[in-house]
C-alpha positions in Angstrom: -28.0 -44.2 9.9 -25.8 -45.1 13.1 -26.8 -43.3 15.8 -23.1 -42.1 16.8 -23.6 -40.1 13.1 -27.0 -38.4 14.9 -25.8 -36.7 18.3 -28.7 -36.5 20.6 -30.0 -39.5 18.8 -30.8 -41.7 21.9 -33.6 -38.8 22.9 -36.2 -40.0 20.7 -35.1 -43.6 21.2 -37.8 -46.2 21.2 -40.0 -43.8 18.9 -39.2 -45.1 15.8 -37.2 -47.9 15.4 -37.7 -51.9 14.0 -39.1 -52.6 17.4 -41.6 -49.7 17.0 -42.7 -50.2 14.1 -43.4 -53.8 14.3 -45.3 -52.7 17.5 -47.3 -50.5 15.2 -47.9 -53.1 12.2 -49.1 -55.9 14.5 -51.7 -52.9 15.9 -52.7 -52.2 12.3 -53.5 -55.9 12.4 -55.1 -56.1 15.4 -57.3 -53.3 14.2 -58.7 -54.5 11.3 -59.5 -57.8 13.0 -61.8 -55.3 15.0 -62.9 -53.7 12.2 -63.9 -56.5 10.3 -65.9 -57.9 13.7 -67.6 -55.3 13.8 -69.0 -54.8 10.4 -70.0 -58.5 9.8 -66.7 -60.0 7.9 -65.5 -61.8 10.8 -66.7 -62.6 14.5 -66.0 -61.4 18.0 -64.2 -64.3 19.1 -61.9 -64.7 15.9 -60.7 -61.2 16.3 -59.9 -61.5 19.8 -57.6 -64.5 19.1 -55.8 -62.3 16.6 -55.5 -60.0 19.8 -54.1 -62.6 21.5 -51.5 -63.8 19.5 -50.1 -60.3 18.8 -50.5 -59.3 22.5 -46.9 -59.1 24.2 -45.2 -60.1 20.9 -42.5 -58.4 19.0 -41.0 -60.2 16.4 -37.4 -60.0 14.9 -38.2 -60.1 10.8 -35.5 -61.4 8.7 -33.9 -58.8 6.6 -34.0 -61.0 3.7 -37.4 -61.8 3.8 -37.9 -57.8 3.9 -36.3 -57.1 1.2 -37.5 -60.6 -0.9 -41.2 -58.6 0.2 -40.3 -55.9 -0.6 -41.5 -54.4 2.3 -42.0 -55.8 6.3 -45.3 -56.0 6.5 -45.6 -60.1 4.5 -43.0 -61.2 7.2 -45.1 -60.1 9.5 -48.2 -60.9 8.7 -46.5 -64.5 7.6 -45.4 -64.9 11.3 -48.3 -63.9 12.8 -50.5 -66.0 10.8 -48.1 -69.1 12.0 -49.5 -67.6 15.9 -52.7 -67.9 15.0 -53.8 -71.6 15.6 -56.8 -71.9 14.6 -56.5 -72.0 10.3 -59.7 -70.3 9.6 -59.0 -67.6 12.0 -55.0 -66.8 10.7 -56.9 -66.8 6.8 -58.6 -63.8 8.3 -55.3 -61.8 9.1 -54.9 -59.2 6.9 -57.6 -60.5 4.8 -58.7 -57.7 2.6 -55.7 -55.1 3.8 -52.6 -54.6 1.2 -49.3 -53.9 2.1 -49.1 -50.4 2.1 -52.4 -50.2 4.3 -50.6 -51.4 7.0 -47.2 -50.0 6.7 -49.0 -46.3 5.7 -50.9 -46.6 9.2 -48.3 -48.2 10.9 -46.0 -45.0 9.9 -48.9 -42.7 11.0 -49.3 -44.0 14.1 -45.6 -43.8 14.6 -45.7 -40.2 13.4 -48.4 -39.2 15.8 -46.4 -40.2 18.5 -43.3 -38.5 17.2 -45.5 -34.9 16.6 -46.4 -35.7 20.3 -43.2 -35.8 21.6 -41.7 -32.8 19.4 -45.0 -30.4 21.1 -44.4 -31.4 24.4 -40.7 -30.8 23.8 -41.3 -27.0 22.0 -43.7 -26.7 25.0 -40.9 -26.7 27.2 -39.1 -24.4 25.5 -41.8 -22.2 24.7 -42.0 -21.5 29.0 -38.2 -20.8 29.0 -38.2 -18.6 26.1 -41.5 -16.8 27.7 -39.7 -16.5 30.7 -36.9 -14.8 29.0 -39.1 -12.3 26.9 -40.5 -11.3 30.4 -37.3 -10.9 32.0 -35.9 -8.7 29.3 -38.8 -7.1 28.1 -37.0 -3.8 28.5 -33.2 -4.8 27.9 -31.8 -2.8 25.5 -29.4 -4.1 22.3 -28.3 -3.6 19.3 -30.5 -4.4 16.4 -28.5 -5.7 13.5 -30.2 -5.7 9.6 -28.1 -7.4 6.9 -25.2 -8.6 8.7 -24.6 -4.3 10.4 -26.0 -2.4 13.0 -29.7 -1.3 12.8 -31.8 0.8 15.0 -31.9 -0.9 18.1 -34.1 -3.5 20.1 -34.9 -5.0 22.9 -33.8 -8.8 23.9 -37.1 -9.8 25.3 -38.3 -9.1 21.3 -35.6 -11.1 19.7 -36.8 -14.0 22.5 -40.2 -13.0 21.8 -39.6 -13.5 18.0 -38.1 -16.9 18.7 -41.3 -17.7 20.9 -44.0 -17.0 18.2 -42.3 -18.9 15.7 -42.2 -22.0 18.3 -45.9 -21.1 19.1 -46.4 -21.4 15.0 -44.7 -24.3 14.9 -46.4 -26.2 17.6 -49.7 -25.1 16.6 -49.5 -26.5 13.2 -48.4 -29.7 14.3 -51.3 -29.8 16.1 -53.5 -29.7 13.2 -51.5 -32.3 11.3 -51.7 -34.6 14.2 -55.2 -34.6 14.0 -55.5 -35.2 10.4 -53.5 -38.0 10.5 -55.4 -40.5 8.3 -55.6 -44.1 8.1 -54.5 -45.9 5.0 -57.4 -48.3 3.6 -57.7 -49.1 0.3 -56.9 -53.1 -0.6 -54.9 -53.9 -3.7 -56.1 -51.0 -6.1 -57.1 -48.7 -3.7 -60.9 -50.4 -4.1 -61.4 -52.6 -0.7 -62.8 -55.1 -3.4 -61.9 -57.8 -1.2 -63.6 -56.7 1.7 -66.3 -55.9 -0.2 -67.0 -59.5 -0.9 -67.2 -60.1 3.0 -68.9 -57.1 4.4 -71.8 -55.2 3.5 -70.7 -51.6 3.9 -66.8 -51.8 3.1 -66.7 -48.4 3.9 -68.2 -48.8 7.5 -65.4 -51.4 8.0 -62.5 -48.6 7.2 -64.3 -46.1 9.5 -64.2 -48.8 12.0 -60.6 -49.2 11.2 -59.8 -45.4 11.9 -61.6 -45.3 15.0 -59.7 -48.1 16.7 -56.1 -46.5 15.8 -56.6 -43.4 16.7 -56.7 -41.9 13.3 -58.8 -40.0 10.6 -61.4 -42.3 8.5 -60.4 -40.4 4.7 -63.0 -39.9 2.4 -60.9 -42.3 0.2 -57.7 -44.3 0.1 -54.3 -42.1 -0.5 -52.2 -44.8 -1.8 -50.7 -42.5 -5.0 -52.0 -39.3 -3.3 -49.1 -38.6 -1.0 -50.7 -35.1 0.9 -50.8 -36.7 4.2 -47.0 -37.4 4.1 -46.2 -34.2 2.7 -48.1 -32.0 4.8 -46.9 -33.8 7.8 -43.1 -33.1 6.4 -44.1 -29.7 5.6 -44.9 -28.7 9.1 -41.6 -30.7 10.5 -39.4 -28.9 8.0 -41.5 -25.3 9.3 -40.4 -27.0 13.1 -36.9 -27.2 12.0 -37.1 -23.9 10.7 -37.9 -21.9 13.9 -35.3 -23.5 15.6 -32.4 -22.9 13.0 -33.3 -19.6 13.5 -33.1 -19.2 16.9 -30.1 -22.0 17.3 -28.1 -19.4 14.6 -29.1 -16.1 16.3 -27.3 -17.7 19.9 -24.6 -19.2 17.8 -24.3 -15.2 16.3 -24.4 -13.6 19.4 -22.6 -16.0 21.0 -19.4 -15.3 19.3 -16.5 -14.2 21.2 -16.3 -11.0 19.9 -20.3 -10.4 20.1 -20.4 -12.5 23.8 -24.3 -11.3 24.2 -25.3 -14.9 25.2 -23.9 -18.0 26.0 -25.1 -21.7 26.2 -25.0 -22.9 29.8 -22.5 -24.7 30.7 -23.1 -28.8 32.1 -19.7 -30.7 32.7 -18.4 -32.6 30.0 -20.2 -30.6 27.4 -18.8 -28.5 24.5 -15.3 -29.7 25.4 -12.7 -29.5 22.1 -10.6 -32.9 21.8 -7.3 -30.6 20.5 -8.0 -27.2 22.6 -8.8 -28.1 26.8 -9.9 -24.5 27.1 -12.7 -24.6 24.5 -16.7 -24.7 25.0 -18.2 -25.0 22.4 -21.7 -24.1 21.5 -23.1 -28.1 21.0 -26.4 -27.8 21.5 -26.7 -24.9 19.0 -24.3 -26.3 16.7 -26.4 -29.0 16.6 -30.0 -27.8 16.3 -28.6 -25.9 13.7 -26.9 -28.9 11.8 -30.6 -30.2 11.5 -32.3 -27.4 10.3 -29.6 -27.3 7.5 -30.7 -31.0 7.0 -34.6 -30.9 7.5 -36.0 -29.1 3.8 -33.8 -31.4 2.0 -35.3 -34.5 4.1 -39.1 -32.7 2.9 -37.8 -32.3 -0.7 -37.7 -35.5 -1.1 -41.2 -36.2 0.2 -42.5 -34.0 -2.4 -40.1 -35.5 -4.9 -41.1 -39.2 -4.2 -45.1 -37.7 -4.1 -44.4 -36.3 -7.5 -43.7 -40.0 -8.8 -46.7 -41.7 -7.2 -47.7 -42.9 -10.0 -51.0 -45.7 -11.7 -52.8 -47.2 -8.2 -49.2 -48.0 -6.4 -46.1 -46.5 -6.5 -43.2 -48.2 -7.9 -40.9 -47.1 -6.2 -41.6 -43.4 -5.2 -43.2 -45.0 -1.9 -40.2 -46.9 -1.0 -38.3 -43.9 -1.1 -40.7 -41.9 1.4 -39.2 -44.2 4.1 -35.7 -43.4 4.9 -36.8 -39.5 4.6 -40.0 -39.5 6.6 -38.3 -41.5 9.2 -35.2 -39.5 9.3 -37.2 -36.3 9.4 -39.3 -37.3 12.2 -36.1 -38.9 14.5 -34.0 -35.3 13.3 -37.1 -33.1 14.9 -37.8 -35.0 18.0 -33.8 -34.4 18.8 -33.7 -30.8 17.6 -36.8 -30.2 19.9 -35.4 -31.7 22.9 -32.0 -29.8 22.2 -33.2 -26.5 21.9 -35.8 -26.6 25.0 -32.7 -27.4 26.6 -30.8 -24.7 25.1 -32.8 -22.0 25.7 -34.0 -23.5 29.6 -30.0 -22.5 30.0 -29.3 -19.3 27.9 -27.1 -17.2 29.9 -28.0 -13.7 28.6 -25.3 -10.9 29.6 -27.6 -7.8 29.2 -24.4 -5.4 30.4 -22.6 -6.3 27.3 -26.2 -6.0 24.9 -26.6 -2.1 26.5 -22.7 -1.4 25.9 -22.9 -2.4 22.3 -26.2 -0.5 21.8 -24.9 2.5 23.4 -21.9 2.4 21.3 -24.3 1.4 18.4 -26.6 4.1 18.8 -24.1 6.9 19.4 -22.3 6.3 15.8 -25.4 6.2 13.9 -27.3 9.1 15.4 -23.6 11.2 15.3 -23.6 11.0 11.7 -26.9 12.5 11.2 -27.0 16.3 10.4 -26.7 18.1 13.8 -26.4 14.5 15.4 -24.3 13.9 18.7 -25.6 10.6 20.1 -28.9 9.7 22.3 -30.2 6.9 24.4 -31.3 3.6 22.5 -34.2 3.1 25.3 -35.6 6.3 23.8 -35.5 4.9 20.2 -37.6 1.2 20.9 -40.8 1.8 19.0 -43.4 -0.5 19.6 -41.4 -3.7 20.9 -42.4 -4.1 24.3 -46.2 -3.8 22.8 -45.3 -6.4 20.6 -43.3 -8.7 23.6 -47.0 -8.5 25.2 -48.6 -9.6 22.7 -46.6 -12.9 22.1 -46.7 -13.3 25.7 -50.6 -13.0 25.7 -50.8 -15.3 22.8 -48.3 -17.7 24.5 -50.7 -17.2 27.6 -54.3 -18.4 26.0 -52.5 -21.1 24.1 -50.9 -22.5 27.1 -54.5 -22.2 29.0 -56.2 -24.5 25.7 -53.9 -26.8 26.0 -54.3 -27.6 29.7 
């Protein structure tokens, strides 16, 4: 998709595009060459003049010879075989690997960067939204249940609320980006080939792994699709967190609400028929994904669901676009809504005028009732604020 179609699209630029993920593919190759070095199929010296000819390179494939592949990874492997001078050497590019291997790792690799990007991003927004739970620990507002006024709250909970579901978020695409496997398997998902050249094929794809960067599986996942769909699963949950939080400051942002308010930067929000607007952009827009991301992840599952006999006919293909998409979609919603939240403008004057107001209509129409003070009524939130702020606290501490 055109970038001008994905606002906030140049924020995760250079992640995952062509360039990218050629730059990925030719360290697949690179890799194996290793691999295979190591484990007796090929020798030091022919695997560092692979190294060679992919070091510094980034071809541009022909989109016709994709899609006469099939896939990118022939043209590439055909043009960096043609790199290779020496003939016995460029027979021993890719020798062994299939198609998907590459691509599969290549998109891993690519994805472990994205889920990199996205936690350092919710990290960011994690401190702003901690800062905020702090500040209004104790600021009274009006809760709101089903769409009408509740019993009411504090704001540092509703940030607090935001702040653990960040902290869930991040925390479970930490574990994903550590499972990230690599994708070895040959033809049938058998390393057949490779095991007519080395004596422990197995050895070889461990070898693999450990020069990417990436989980040796117990087997390949060619037609077994959990690593793509747990790694959709916890974007989707990213995407999640934020819709929620971009909709509650789109909510209380309202005019007639006018709790909170995205900061204003010059030349942002502006309306192209009304001078005087300023609109909510960066909400709008973190929202927009969220609304986008399950969909993105249904289709995962979906295209999972048909991975069918040893390799997919199709179902794989389809992963692509979505997986892709889903990744781009969360690095940009991440960055937005660090951003948003760094410059909430919170207007605690109006939250304690609507929670007076609030509280004084309920508790009249109780039997006997004539009013009372919402800070009287609060419960357990501030407990609770500390505790997310503790939590926030340790995790912050591990990660350094």
């Amino acid at each position: 998709m055109a970038d001008l179609l994905v606002p906030g699209a140049h924020r995760a630029r250079g992640l995952l595009d062509d360039a990218a993920l050629v730059r990925a593919m030719l360290s697949v190759e690179v890799a194996w060459s290793r691999a295979l070095s190591e484990t007796g199929g090929a020798t030091a010296a022919q695997a560092a003049a692979v190294e060679r000819a992919a070091a510094g390179w980034s071809p541009l494939l022909d989109p016709g010879d994709v899609e006469d592949a099939g896939n990118p990874v022939l043209p590439l492997v055909t043009a960096l075989r043609e790199r290779v001078a020496d003939p016995e050497v460029a027979a021993l590019v890719h020798a062994g690997l299939t198609s998907q291997d590459v691509l599969d790792s290549a998109l891993q690799l690519l994805a472990g960067e994205a889920l990199g990007r996205i936690r350092t991003e919710l990290g960011q927004g994690a401190a702003a939204l901690a800062r905020l739970a702090r500040e209004h620990r104790s600021t009274v507002m009006a809760g709101r249940t089903l769409t009408q006024y509740a019993v009411p709250v504090t704001f540092g909970l509703t940030a607090a609320q935001w702040l653990a579901a960040i902290l869930d978020a991040a925390e479970r695409l930490g574990d994903v980006r550590r499972s990230l496997p690599v994708q070895c398997g040959g033809a049938a998902g058998t390393l057949a080939r490779v095991s007519a050249v080395v004596p422990d094929p197995a050895a070889t794809a461990a070898a693999f792994a450990r020069h990417l960067g990436l989980r040796a599986p117990a087997l390949p996942w060619h037609v077994r699709r959990t690593p793509v769909t747990r790694l959709g699963d916890a974007l989707a949950e990213t995407c999640d967190a934020l819709g929620v939080l971009a909709a509650d400051v789109l909510t209380l942002g309202r005019p007639e609400i006018g709790e909170v308010a995205e900061g204003a930067v010059a030349g942002r929000g502006g309306s192209s028929t009304m001078p005087h607007k300023r609109n909510p952009v960066l909400a709008v827009l973190v929202n927009g994904t969220a609304l986008q991301a399950p969909q993105l992840a249904a289709q995962l599952h979906l295209a999972a669901a048909r991975s069918v006999d040893q390799r997919p006919d199709g179902a794989w293909q389809a992963e692509w676009p979505a997986l892709l998409r889903l990744l781009e979609v969360t690095v940009v919603a991440a960055a937005q809504s660090a951003e948003l939240v760094r410059g909430l403008r919170v207007h605690a004057d109006v939250m304690r005028r609507r929670a007076d107001d609030a509280a004084a209509h309920l508790l009249a129409e109780r039997p006997g009732g004539t009013g009372g003070d919402p800070a009287t009524y609060l419960g357990a939130s501030e407990a609770f604020v500390d505790a997310v702020l503790r939590r926030y606290d340790e995790e912050r501490t591990d990660d350094t």
